[in-house]
Backbone as ProteinMPNN parsed JSONL, in Angstrom:
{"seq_chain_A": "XXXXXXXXXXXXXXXXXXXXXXXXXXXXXXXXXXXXXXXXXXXXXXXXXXXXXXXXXXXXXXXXXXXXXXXXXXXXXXXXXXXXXXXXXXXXXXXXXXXXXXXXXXXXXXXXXXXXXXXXXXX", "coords_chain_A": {"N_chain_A": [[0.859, -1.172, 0.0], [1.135, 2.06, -0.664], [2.014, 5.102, 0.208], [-0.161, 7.471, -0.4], [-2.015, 6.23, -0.635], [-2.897, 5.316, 2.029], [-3.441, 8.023, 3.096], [-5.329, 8.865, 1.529], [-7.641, 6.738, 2.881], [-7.884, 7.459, 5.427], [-8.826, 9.969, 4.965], [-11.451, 9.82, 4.019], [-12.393, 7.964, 5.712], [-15.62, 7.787, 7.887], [-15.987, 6.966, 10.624], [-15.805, 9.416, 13.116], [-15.93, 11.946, 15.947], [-18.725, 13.17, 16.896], [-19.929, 16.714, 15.755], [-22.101, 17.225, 18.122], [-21.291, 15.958, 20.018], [-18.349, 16.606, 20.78], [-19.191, 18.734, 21.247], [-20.486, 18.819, 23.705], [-18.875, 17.473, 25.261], [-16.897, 19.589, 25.475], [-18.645, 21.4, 27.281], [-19.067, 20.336, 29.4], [-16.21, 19.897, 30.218], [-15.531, 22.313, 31.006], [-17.651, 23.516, 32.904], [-17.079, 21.907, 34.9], [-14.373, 22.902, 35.441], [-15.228, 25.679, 36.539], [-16.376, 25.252, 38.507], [-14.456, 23.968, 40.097], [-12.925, 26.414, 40.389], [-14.561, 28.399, 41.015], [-15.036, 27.403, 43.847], [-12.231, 26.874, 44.871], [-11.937, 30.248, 44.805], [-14.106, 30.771, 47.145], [-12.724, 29.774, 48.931], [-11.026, 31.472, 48.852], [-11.996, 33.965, 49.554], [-13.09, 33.72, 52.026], [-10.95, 33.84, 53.993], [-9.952, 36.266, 53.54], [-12.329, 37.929, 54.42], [-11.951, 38.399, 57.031], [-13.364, 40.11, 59.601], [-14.113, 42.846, 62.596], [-16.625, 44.18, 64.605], [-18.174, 45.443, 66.645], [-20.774, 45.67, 69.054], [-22.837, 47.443, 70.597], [-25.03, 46.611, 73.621], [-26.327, 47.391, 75.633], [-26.38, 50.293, 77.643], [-25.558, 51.458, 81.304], [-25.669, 53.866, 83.687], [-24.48, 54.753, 87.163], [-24.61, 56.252, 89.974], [-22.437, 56.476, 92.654], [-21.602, 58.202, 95.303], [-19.426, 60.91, 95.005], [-18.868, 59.942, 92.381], [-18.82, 58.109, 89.143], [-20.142, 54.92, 88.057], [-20.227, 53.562, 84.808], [-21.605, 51.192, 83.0], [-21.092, 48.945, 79.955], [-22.822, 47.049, 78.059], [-21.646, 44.965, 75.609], [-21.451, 42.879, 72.624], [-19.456, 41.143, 70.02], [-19.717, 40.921, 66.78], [-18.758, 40.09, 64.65], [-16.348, 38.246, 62.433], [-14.074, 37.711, 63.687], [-11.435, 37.679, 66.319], [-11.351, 40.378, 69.102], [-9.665, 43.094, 70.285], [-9.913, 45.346, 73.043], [-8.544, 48.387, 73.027], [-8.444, 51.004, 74.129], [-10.442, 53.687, 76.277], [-12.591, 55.722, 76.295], [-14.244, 59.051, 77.264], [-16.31, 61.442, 76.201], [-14.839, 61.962, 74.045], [-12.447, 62.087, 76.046], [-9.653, 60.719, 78.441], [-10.545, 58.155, 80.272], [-10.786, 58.315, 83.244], [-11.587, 61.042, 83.5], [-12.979, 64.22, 85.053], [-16.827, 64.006, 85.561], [-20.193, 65.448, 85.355], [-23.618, 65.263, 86.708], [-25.979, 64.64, 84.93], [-25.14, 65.213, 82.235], [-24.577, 63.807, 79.244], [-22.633, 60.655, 78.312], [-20.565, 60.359, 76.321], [-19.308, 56.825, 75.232], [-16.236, 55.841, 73.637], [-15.082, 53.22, 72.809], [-11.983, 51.902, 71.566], [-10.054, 49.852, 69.072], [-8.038, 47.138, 68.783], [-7.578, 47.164, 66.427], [-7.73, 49.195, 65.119], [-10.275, 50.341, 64.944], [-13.232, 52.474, 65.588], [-16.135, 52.501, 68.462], [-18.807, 53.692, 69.44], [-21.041, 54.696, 71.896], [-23.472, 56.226, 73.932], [-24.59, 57.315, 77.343], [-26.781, 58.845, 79.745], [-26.071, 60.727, 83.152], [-26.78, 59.92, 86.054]], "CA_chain_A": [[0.0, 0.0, 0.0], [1.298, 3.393, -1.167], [2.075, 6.334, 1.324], [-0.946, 8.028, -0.881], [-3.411, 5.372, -0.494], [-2.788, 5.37, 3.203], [-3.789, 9.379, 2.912], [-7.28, 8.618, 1.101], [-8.304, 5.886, 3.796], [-7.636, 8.391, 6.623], [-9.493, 11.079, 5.128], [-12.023, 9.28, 3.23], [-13.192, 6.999, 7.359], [-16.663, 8.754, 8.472], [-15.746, 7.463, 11.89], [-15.478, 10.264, 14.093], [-16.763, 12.269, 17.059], [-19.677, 14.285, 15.808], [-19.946, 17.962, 16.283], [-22.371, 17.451, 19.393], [-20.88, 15.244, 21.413], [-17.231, 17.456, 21.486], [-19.326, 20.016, 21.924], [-21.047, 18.357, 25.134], [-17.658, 17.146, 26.633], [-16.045, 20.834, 25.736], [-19.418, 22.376, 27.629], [-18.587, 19.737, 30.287], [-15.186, 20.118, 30.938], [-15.851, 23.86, 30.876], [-18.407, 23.651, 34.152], [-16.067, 21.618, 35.753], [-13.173, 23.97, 35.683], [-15.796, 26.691, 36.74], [-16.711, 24.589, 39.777], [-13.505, 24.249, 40.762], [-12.38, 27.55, 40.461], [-15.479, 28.932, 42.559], [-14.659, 26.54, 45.326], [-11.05, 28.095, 45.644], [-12.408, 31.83, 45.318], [-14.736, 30.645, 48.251], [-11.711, 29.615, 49.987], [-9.909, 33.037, 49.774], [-12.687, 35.052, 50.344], [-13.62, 33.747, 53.631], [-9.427, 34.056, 54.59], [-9.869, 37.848, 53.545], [-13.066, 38.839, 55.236], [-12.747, 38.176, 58.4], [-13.607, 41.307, 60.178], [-14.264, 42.724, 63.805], [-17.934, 44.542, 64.8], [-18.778, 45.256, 68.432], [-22.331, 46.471, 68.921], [-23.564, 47.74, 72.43], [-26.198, 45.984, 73.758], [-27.163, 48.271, 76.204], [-25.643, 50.95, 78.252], [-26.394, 52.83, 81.81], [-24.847, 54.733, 85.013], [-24.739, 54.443, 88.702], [-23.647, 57.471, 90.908], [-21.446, 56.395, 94.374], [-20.955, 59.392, 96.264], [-18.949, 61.811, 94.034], [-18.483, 59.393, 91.3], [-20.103, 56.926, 88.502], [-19.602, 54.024, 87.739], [-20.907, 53.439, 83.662], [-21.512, 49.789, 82.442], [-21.606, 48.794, 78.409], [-22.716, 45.422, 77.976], [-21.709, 44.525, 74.308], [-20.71, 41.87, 71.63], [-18.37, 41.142, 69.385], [-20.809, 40.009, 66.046], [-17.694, 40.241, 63.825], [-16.041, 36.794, 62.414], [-12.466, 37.755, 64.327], [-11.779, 38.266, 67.934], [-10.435, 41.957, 68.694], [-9.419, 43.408, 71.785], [-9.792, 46.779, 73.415], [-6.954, 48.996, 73.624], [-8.587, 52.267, 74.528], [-11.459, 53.857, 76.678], [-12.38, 57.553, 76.174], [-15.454, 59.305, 77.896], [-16.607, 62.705, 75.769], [-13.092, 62.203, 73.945], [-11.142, 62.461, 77.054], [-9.763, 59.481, 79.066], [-12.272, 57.595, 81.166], [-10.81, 58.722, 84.263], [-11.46, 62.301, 83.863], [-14.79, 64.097, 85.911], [-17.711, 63.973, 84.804], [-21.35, 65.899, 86.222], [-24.894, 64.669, 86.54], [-27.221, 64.865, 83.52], [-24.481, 65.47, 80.821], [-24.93, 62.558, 78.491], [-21.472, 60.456, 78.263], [-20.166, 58.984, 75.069], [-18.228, 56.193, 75.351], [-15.804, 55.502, 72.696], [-14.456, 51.544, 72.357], [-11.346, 51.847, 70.699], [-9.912, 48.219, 69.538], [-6.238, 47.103, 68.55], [-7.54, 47.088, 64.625], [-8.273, 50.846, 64.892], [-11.767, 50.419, 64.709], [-13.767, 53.241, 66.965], [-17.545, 51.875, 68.29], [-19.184, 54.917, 70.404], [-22.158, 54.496, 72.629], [-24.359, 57.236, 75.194], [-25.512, 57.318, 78.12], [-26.828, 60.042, 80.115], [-26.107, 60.342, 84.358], [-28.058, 60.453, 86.838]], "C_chain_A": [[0.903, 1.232, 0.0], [1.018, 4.233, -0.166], [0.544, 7.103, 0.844], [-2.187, 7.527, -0.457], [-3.866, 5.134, 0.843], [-3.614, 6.88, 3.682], [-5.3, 9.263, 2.91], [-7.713, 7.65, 1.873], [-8.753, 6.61, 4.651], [-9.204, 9.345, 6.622], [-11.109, 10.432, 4.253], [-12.93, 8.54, 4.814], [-14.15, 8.201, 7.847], [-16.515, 8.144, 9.979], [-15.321, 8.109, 12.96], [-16.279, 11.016, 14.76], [-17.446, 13.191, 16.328], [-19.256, 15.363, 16.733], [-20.753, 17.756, 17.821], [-21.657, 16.967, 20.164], [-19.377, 15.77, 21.352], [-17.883, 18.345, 21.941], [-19.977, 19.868, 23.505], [-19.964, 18.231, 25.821], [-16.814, 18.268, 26.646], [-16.987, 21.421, 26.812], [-18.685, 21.434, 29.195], [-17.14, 19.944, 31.114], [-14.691, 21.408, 31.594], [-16.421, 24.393, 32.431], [-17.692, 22.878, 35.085], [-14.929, 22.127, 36.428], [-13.899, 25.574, 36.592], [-16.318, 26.151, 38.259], [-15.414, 24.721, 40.537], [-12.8, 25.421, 40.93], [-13.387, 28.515, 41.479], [-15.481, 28.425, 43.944], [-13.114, 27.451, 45.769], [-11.296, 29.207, 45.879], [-13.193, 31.468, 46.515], [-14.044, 30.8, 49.246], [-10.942, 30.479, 50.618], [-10.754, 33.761, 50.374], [-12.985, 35.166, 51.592], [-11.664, 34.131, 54.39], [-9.775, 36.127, 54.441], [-10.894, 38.621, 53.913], [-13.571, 38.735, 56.757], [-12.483, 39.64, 58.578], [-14.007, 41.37, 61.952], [-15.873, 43.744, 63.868], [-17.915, 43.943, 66.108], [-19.886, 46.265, 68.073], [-22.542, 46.352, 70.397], [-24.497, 47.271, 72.726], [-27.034, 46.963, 74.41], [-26.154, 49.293, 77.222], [-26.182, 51.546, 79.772], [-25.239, 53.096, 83.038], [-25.091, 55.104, 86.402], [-24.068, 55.315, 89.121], [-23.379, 56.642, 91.996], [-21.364, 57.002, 94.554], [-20.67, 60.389, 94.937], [-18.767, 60.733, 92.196], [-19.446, 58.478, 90.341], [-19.679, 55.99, 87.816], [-20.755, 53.313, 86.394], [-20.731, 51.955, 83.033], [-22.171, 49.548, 81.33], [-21.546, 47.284, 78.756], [-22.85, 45.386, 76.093], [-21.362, 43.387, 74.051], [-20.298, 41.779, 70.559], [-19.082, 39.841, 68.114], [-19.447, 40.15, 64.925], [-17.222, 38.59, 63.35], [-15.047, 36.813, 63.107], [-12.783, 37.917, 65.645], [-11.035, 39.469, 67.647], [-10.75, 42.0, 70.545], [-9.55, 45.483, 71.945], [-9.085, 47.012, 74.055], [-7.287, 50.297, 74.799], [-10.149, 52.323, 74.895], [-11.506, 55.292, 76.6], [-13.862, 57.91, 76.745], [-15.68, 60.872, 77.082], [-15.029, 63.056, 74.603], [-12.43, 62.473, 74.658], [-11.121, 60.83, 77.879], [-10.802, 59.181, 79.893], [-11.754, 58.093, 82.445], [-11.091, 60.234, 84.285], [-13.298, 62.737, 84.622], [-15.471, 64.742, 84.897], [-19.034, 64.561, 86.036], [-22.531, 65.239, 85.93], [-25.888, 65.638, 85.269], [-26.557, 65.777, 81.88], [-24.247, 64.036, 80.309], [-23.212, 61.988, 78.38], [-21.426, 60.155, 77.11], [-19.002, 58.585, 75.031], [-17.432, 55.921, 74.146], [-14.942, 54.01, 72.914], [-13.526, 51.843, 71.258], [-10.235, 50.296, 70.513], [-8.372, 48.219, 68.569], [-6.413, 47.117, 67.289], [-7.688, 48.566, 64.847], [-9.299, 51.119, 64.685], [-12.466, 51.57, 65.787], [-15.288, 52.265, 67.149], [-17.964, 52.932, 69.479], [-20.923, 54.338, 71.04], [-22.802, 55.509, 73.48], [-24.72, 56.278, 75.549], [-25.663, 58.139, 79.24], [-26.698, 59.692, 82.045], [-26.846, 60.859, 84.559], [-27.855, 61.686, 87.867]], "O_chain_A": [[1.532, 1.274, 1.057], [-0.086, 4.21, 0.379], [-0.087, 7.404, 1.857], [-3.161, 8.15, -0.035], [-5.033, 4.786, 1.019], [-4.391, 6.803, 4.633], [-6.157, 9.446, 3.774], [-8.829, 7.502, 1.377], [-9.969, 6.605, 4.843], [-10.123, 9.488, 7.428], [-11.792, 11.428, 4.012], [-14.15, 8.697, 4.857], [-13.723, 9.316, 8.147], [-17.006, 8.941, 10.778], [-14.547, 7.576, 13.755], [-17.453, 10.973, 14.392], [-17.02, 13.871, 15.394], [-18.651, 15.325, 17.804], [-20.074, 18.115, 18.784], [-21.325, 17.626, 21.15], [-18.854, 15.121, 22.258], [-17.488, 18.925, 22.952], [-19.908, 20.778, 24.332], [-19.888, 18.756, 26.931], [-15.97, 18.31, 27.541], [-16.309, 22.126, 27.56], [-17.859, 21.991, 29.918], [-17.016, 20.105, 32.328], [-13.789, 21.564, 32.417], [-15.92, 25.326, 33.058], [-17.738, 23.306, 36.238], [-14.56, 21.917, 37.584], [-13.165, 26.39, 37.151], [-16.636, 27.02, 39.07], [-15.3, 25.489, 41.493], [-11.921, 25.358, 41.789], [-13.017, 29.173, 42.452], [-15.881, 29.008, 44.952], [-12.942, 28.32, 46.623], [-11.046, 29.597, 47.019], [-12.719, 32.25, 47.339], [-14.265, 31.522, 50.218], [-10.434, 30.605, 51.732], [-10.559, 34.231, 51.495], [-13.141, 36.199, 52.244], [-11.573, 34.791, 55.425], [-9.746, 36.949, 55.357], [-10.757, 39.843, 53.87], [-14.623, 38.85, 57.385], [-11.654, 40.295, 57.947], [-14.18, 40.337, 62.599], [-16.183, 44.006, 62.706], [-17.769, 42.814, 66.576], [-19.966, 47.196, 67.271], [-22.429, 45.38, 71.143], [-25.298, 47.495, 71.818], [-28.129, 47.353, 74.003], [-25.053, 48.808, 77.487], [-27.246, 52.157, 79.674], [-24.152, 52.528, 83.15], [-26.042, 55.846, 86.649], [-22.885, 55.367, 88.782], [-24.356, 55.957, 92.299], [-20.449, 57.285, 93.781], [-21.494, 60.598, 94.046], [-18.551, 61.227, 91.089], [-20.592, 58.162, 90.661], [-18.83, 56.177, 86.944], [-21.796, 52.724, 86.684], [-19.625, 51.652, 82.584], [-23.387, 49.715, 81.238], [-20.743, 46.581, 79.37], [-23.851, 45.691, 75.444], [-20.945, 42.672, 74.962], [-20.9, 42.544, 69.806], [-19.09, 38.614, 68.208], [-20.077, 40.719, 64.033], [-17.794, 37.691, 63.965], [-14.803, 35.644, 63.409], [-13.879, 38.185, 66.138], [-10.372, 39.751, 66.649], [-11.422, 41.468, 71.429], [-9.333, 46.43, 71.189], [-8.726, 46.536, 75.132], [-6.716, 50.536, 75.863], [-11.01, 51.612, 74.377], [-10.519, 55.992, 76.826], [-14.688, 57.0, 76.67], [-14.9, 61.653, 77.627], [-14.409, 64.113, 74.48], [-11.523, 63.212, 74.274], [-12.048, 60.025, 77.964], [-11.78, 59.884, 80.15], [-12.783, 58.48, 82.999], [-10.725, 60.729, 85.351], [-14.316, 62.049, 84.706], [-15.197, 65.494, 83.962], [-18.987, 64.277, 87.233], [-22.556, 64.595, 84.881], [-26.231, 66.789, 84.999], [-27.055, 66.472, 80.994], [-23.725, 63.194, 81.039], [-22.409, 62.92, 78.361], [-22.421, 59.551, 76.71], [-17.956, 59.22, 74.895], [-18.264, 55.667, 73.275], [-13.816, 54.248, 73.35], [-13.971, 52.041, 70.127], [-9.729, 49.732, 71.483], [-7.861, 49.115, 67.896], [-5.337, 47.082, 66.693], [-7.855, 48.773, 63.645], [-9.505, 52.224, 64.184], [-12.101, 51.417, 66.953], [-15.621, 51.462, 66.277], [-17.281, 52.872, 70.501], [-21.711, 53.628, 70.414], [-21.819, 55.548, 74.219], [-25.035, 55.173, 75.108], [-24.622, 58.251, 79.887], [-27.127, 58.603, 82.426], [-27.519, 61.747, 84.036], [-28.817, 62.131, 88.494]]}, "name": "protein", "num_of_chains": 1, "seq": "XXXXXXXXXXXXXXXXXXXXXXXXXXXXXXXXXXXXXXXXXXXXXXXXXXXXXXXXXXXXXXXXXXXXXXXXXXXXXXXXXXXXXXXXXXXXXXXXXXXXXXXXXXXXXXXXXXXXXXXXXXX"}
């Protein structure tokens, strides 16, 4: 048989994959790669949003003698833990004085630099 005649067999054989069915296992292999590639983006995104969120639950203020003693009850609805660095009362440290029936605002300042402010007025 002749290098030629070998040629015209080749091209001349109707067995081969029809147009649909590459085009089913290209659509296929296609949603596969798209599966797996949304599974890893899943994977980073949750690595890159963790975040912190404190929300006050409730706030109020007890006079002692000359002084008051102000209690925030919050939580920490964030996916991270975070810590508080800083306490401020009207923007000034928490120890400074304070009079009856000027509203306080507390400021929660946390080691991410986040502020979270709250009132509450003395008695």
């Amino acid at each position: 048989m002749a290098r030629g005649d070998y040629m015209a067999n080749i091209s001349n054989d109707k067995r081969a994959i029809s147009a649909v069915i590459s085009t089913v296992i290209i659509v296929a292999i296609t949603i596969a790669v798209a599966i797996a590639v949304a599974y890893w983006m899943g994977g980073l995104v949750t690595i890159f949003t963790r975040f912190e969120k404190i929300e006050a639950k409730g706030s109020y203020a007890v006079r002692t003698g000359t002084q008051y003693k102000i209690t925030i009850t919050y939580v920490n609805t964030g996916a991270t833990a975070t810590s508080i660095d800083l306490i401020t009362v009207n923007g000034e440290p928490w120890d400074s004085m304070l009079t009856s029936g000027v509203t306080a605002t507390i400021n929660l300042h946390t080691t991410a630099g986040k502020d979270y402010y709250t009132s509450v007025t003395l008695p």
